[in-house]
Backbone bond lengths (Angstrom), bond angles and torsions (degrees), N, CA, C in turn:
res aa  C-N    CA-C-N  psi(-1)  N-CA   C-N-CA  omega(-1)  CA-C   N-CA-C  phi
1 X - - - 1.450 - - 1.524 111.59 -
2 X 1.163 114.24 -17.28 1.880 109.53 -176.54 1.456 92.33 -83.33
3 X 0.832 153.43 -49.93 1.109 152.72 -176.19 1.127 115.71 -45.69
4 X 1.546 118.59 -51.80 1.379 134.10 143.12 1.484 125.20 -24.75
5 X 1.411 113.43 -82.56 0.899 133.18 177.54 1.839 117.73 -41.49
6 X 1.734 99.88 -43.71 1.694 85.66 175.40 1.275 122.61 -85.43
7 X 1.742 105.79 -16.73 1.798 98.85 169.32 1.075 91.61 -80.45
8 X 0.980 157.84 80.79 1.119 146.88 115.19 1.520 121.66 -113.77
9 X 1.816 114.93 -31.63 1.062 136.28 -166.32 1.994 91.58 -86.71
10 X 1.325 116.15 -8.56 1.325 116.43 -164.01 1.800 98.05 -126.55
11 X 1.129 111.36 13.02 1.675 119.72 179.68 1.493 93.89 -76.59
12 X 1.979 103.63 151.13 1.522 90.50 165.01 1.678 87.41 -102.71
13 X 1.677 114.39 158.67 1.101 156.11 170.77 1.496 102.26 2.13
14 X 1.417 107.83 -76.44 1.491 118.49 -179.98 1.320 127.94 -55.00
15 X 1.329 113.37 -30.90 1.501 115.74 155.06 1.359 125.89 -60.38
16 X 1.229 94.31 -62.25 1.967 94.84 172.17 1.639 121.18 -49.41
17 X 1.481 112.69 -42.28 1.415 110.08 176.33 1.592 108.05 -55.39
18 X 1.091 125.65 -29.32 1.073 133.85 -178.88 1.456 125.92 -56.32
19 X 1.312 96.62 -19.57 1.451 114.39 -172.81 1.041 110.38 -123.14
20 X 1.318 127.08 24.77 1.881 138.39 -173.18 1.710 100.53 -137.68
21 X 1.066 95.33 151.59 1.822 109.84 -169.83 1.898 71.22 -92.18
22 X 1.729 100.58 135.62 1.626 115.24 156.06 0.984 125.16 -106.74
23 X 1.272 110.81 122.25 1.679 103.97 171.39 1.731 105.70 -107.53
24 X 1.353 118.19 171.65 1.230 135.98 144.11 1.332 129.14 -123.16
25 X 1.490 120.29 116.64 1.789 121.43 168.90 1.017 122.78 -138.50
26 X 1.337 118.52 179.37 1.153 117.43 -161.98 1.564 108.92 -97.37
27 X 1.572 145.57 139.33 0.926 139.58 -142.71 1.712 87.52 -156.09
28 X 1.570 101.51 152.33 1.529 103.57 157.16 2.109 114.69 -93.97
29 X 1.224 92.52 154.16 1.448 91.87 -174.00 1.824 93.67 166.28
30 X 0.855 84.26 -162.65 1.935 98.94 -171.07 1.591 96.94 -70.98
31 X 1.375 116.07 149.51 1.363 128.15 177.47 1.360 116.30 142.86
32 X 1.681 108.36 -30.17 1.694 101.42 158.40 1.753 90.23 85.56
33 X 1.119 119.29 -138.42 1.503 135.96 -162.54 1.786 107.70 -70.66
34 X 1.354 93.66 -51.41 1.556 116.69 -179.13 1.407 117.35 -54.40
35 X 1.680 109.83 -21.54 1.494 98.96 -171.50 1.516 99.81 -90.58
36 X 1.319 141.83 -0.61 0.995 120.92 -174.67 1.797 108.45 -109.81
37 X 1.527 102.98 32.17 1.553 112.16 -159.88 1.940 93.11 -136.08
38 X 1.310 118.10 -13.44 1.580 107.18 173.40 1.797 94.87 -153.20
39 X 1.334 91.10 152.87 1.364 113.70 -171.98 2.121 89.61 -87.96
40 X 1.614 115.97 90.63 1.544 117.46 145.65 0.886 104.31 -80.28
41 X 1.002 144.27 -33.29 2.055 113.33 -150.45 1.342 102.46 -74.35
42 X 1.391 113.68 154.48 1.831 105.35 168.63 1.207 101.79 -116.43
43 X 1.165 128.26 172.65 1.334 155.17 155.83 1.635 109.23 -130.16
44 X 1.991 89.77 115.36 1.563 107.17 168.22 1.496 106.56 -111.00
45 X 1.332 122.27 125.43 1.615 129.58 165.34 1.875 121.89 -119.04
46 X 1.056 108.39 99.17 1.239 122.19 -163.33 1.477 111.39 -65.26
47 X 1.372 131.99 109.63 1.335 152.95 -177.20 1.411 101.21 -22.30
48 X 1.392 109.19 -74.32 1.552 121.76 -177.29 0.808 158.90 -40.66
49 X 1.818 89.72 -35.12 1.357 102.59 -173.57 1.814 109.63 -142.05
50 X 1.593 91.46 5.50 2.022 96.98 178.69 1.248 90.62 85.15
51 X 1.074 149.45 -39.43 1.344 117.25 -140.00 1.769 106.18 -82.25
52 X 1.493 104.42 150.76 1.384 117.70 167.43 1.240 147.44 -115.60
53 X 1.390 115.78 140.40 1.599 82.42 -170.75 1.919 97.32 -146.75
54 X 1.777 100.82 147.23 2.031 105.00 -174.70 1.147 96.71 -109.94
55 X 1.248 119.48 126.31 1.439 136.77 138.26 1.511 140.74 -88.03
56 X 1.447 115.97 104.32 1.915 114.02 -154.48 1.467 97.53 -130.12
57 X 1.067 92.76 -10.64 2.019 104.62 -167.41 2.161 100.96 -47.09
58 X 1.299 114.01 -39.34 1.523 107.36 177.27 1.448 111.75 -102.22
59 X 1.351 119.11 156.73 1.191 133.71 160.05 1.584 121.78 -62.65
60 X 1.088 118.25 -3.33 1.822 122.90 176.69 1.692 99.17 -124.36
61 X 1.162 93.87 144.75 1.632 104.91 -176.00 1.516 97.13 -82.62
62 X 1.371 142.66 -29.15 1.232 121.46 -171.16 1.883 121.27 -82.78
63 X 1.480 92.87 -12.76 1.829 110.71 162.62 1.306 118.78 -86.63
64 X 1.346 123.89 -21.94 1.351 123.75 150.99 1.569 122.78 -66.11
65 X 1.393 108.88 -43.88 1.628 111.04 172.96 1.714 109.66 -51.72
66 X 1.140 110.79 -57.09 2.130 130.46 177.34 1.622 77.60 -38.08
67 X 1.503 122.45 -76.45 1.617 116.70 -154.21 1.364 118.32 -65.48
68 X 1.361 113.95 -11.93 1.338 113.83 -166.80 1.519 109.25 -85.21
69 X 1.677 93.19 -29.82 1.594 95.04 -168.61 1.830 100.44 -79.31
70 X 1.114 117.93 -14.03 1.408 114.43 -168.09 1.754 95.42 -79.35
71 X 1.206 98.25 -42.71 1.909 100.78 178.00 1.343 104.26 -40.76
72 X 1.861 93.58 -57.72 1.929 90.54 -173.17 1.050 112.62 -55.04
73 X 1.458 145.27 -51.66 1.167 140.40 -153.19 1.932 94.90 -73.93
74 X 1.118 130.25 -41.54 1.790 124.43 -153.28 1.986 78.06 -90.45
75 X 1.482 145.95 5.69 1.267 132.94 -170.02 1.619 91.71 -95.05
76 X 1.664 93.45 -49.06 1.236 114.74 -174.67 1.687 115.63 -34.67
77 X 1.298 82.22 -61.01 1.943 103.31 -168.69 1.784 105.96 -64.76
78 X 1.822 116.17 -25.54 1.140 115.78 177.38 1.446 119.22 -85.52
79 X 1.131 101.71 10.86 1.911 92.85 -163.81 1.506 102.63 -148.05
80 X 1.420 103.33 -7.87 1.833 98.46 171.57 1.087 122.14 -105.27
81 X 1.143 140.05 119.75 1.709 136.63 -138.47 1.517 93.55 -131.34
82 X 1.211 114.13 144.96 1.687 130.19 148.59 1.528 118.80 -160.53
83 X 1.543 111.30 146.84 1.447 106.67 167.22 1.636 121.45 -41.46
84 X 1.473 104.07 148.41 1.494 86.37 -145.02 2.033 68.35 -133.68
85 X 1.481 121.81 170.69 0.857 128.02 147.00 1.594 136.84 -108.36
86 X 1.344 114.06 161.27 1.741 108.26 -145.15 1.845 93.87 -56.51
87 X 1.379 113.00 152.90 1.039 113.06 165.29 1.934 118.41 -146.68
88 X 1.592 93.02 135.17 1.286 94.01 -164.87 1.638 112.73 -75.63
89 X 1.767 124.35 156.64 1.076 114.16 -170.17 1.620 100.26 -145.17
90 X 1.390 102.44 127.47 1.822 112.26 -162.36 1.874 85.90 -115.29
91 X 1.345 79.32 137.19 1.577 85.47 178.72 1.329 108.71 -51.26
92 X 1.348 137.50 -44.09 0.855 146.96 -146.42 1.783 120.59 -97.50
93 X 1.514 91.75 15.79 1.927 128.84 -167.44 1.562 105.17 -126.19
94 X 1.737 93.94 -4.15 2.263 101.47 -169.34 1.193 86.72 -72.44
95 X 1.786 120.53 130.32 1.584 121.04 170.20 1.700 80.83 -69.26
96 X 1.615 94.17 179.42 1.615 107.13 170.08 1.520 100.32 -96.73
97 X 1.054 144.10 -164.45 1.731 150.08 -153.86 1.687 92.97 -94.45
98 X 1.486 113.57 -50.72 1.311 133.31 -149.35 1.968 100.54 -98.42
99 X 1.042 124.53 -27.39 1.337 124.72 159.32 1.301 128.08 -38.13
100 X 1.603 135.17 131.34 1.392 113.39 -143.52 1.633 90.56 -91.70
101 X 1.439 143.12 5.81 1.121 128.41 -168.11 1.545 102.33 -130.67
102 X 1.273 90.53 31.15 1.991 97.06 164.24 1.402 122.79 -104.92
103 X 1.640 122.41 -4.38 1.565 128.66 162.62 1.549 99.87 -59.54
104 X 1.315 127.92 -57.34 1.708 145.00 -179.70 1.755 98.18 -58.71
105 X 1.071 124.91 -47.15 1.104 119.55 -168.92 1.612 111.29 -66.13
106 X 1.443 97.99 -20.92 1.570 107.43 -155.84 1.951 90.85 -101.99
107 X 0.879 89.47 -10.35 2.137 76.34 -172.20 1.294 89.80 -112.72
108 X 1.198 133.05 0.51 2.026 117.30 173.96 1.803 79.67 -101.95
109 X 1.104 143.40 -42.62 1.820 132.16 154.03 1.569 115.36 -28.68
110 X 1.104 108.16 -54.48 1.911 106.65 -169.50 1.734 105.14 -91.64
111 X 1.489 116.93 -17.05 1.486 134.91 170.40 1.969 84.30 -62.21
112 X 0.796 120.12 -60.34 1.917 113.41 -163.99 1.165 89.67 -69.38
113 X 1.481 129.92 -73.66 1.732 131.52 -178.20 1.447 134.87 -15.81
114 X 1.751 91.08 -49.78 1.882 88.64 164.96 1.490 99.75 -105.06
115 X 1.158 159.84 38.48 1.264 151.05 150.05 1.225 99.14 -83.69
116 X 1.776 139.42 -25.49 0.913 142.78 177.64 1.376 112.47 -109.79
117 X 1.306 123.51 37.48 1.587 140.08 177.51 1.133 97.69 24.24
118 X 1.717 121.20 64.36 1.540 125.27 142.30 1.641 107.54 67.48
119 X 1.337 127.01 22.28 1.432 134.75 174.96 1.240 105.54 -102.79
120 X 1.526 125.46 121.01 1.441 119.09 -150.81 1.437 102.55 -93.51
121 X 1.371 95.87 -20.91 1.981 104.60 172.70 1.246 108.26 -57.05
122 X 0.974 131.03 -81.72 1.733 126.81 160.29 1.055 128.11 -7.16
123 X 1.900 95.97 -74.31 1.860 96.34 -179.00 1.674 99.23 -53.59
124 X 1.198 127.29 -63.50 1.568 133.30 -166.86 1.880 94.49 -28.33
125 X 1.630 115.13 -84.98 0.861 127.13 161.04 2.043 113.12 0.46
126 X 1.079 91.74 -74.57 2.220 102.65 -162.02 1.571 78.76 -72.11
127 X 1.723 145.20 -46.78 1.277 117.46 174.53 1.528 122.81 -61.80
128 X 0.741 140.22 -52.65 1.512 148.14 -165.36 0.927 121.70 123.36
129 X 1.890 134.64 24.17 1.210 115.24 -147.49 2.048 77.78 -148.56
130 X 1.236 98.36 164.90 1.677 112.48 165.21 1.388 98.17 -52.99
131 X 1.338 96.57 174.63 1.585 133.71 179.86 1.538 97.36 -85.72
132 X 1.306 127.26 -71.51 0.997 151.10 -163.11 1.528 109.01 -55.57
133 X 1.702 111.58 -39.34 1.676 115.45 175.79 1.439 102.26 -76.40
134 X 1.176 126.09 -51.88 1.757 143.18 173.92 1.379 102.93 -33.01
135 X 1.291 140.71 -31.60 1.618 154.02 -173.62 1.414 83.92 -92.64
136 X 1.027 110.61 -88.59 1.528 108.59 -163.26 1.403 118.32 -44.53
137 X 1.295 135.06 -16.12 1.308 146.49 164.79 1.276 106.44 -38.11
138 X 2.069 97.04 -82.60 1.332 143.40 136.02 1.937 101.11 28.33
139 X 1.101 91.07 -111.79 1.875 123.92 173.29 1.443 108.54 -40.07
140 X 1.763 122.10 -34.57 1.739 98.31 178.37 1.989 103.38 -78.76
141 X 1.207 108.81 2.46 1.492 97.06 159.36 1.253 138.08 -131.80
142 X 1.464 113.48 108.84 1.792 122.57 -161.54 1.952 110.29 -27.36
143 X 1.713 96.18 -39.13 1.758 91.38 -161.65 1.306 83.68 -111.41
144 X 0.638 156.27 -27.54 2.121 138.27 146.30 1.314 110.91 -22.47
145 X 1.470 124.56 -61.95 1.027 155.44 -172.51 1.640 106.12 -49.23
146 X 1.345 108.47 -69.37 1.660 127.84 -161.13 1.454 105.08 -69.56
147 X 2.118 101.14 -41.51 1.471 93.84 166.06 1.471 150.27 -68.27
148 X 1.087 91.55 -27.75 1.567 95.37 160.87 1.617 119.82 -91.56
149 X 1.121 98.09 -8.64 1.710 91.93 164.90 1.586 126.99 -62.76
150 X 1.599 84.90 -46.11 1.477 110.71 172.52 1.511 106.93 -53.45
151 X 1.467 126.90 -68.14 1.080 124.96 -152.12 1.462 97.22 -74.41
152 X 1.375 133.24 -35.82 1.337 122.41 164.51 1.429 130.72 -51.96
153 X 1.341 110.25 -20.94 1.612 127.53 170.69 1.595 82.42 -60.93
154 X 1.345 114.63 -94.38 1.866 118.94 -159.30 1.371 101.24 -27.31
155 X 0.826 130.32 -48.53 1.061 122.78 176.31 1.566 148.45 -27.96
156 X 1.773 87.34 -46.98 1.280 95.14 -167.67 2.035 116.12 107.20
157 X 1.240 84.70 -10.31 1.512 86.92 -175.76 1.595 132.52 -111.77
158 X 1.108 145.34 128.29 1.656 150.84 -141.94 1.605 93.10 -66.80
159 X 1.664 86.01 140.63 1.785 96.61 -171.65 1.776 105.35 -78.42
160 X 1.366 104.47 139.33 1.842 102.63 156.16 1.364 114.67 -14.96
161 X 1.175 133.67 150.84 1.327 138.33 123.12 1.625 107.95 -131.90
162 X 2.016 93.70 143.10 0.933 99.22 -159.25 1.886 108.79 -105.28
């Protein structure tokens, strides 16, 4: 499945839709009069793996499709897991949030994270980097962030603070 998982995280757009059931509906969100007159929002649900994801945030269905697929890909990277091997991380190697090869960047990150049952000393440690930068990584992304909070909750173990 990693193998899987990163062509997929490394597909461009049109391929992947390709491989997702599409919907179109009608959704509330921005659009004023118009939104209750065309079905923008999309709905992408990925064959493979269940996962789903709505995009309503624009008034044109083809800027919702662009957002939807980016959801899939950062859902992708949060919820598909495999042993991962250590990987080093130079500041200067940090995708930015919005870079198209930072969903991949971000699930071979949470691939080390739970191999090391969500202890950031560790993961920090098997990356090469402080504890302290590994948080801060952490925190510049809301669902980076929440996920390992979360999974440290099941755990049993005290949430981040950032």
């Amino acid at each position: 499945m990693l193998d899987d998982r990163n062509r997929l995280l490394l597909m461009e757009p049109e391929q992947l839709i390709r491989l997702c059931e599409f919907s179109a509906q009608r959704r509330s969100g921005k659009g004023g009069q118009k939104i209750n007159k065309t079905a923008s929002a999309v709905r992408l649900t990925h064959g493979g793996s269940g996962i789903s994801v709505i995009a309503s945030e624009s008034r044109y269905q083809a800027e919702n499709r662009s957002i939807a697929i980016k959801k899939m890909k950062r859902q992708i990277a949060l919820q598909i897991r495999n042993p991962a091997e250590a990987m080093a991380i130079q500041d200067d190697e940090l995708p930015s949030l919005k870079n198209p090869v930072y969903p991949l960047w971000m699930a071979r990150l949470l691939d080390v994270v739970e191999e090391k049952s969500y202890s950031t000393a560790d993961s920090a440690a098997a990356i090469g980097i402080s504890t302290g930068r590994l948080v801060k990584i952490l925190a510049r992304d809301p669902d980076l962030w929440g996920k390992v909070n979360s999974e440290r909750r099941k755990r049993g173990m005290s949430v981040l603070s950032s």
